[in-house]
Short mmCIF file of the C-alpha atoms (twelve columns), coordinates in Angstrom:
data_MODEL
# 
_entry.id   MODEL 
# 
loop_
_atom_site.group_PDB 
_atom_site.id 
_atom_site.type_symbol 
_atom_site.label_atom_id 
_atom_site.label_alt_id 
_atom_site.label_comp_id 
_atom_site.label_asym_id 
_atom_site.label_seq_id 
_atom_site.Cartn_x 
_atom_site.Cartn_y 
_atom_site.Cartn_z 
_atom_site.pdbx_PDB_model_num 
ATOM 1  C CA . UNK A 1  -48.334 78.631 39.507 1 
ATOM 2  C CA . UNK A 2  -45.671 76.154 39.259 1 
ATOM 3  C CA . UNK A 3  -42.931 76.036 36.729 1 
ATOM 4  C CA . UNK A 4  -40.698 73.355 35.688 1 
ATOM 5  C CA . UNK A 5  -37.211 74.359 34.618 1 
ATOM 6  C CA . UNK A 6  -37.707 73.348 31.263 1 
ATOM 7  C CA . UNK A 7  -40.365 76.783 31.134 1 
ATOM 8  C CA . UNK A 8  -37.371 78.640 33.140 1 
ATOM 9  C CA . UNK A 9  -34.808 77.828 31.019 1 
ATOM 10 C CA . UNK A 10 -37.122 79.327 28.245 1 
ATOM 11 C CA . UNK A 11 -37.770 82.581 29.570 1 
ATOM 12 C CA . UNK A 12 -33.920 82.782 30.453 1 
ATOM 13 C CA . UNK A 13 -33.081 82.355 27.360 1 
ATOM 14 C CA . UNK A 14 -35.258 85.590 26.155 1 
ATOM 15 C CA . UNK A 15 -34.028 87.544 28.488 1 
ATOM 16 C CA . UNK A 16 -30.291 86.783 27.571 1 
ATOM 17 C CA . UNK A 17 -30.949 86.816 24.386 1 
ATOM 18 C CA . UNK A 18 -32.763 90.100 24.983 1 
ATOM 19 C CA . UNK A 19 -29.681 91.558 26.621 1 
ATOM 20 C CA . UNK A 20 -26.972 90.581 24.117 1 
ATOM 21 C CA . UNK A 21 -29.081 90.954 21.287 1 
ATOM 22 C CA . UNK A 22 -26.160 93.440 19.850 1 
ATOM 23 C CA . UNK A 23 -24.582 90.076 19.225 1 
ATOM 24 C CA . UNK A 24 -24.859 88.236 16.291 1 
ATOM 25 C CA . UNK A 25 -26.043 84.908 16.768 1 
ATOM 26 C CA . UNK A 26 -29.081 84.254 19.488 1 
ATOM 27 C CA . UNK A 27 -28.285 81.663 22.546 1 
ATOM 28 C CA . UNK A 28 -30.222 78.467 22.416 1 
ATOM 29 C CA . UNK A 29 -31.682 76.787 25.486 1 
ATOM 30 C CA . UNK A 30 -29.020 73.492 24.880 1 
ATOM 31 C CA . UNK A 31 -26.181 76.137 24.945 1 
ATOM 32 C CA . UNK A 32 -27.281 78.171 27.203 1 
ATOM 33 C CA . UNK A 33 -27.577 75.383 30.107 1 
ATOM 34 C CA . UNK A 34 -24.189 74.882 30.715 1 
ATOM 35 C CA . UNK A 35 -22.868 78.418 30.477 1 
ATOM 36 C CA . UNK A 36 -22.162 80.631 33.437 1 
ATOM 37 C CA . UNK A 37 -23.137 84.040 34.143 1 
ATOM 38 C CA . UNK A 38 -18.987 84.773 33.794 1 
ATOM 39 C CA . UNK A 39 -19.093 83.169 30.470 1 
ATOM 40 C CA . UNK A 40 -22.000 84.924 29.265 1 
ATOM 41 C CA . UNK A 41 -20.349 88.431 29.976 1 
ATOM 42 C CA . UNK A 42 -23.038 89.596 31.452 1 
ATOM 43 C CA . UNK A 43 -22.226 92.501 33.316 1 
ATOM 44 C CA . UNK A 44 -23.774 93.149 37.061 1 
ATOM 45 C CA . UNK A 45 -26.516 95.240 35.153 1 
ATOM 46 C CA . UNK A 46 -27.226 93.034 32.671 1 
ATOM 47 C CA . UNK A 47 -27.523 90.419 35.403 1 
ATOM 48 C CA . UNK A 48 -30.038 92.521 37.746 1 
ATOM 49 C CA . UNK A 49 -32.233 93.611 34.597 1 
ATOM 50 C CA . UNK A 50 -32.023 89.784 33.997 1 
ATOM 51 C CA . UNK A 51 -33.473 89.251 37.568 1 
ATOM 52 C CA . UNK A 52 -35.828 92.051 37.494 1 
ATOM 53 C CA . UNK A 53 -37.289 90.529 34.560 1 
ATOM 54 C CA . UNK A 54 -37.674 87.312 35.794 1 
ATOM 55 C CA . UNK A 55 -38.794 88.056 38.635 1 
ATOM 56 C CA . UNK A 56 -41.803 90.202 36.335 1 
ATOM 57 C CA . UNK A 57 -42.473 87.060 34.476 1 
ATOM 58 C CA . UNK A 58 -42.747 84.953 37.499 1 
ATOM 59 C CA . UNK A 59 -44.436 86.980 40.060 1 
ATOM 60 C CA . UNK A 60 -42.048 86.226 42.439 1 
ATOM 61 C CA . UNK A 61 -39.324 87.962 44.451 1 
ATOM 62 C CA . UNK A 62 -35.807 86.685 43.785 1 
ATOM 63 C CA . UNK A 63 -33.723 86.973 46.711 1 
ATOM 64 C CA . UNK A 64 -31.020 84.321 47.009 1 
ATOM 65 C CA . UNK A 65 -27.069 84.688 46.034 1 
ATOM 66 C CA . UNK A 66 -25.408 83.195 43.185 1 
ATOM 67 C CA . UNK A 67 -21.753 83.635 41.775 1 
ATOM 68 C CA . UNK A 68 -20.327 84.564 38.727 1 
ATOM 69 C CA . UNK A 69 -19.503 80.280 38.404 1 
ATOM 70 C CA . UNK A 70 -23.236 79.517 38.527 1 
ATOM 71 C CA . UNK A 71 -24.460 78.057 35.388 1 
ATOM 72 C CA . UNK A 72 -27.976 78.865 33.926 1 
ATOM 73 C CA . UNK A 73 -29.171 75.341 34.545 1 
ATOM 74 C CA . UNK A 74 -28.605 75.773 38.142 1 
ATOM 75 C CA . UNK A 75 -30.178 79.327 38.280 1 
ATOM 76 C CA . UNK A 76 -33.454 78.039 36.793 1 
ATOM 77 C CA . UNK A 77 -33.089 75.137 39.257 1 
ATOM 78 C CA . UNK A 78 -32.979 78.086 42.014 1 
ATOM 79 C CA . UNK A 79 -35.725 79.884 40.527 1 
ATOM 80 C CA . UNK A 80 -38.265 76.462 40.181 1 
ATOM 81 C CA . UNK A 81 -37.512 76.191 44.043 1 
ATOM 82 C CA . UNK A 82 -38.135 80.346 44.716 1 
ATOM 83 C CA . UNK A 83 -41.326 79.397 42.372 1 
ATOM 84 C CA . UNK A 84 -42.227 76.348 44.577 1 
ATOM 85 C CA . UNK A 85 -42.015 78.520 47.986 1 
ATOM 86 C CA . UNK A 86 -43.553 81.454 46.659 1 
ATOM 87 C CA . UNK A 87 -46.913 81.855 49.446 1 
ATOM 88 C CA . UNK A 88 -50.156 82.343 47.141 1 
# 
């Protein structure tokens, strides 16, 4: 199946939202966009329960690097392309 990032961006947005949900307001998909991983505080477990998640939801294996600068825009753009490649 293909995804756009739009449907990414969703299901990002759960899962972060998931994670931090000790927090009291819940991340939108507008505010999310722009904010890093670094910003979000996620720590490297949050992040990899993030992935594993994802990676669940999109019955795909997620193996590319990204740093602490890369914003969740650009990590659903990676994970369209990971999408994209993945052989049926």
């Amino acid at each position: 199946m293909s995804y756009t990032s739009s449907q990414i961006m969703d299901l990002i947005c759960t899962e972060v939202n998931s994670i931090k949900k000790h927090e009291l307001d819940d991340c939108d998909v507008s505010s999310l966009a722009s904010l890093t991983i670094e910003e979000l505080e996620l720590t490297s477990l949050d992040v990899l329960e993030v992935i594993m998640n994802l990676e669940e939801s999109l019955e795909i294996d997620i193996d590319v690097e990204f740093s602490a600068n890369t914003t969740m825009f650009e990590l659903s753009n990676i994970l369209v392309d990971c999408a994209a490649s993945k052989k049926v």
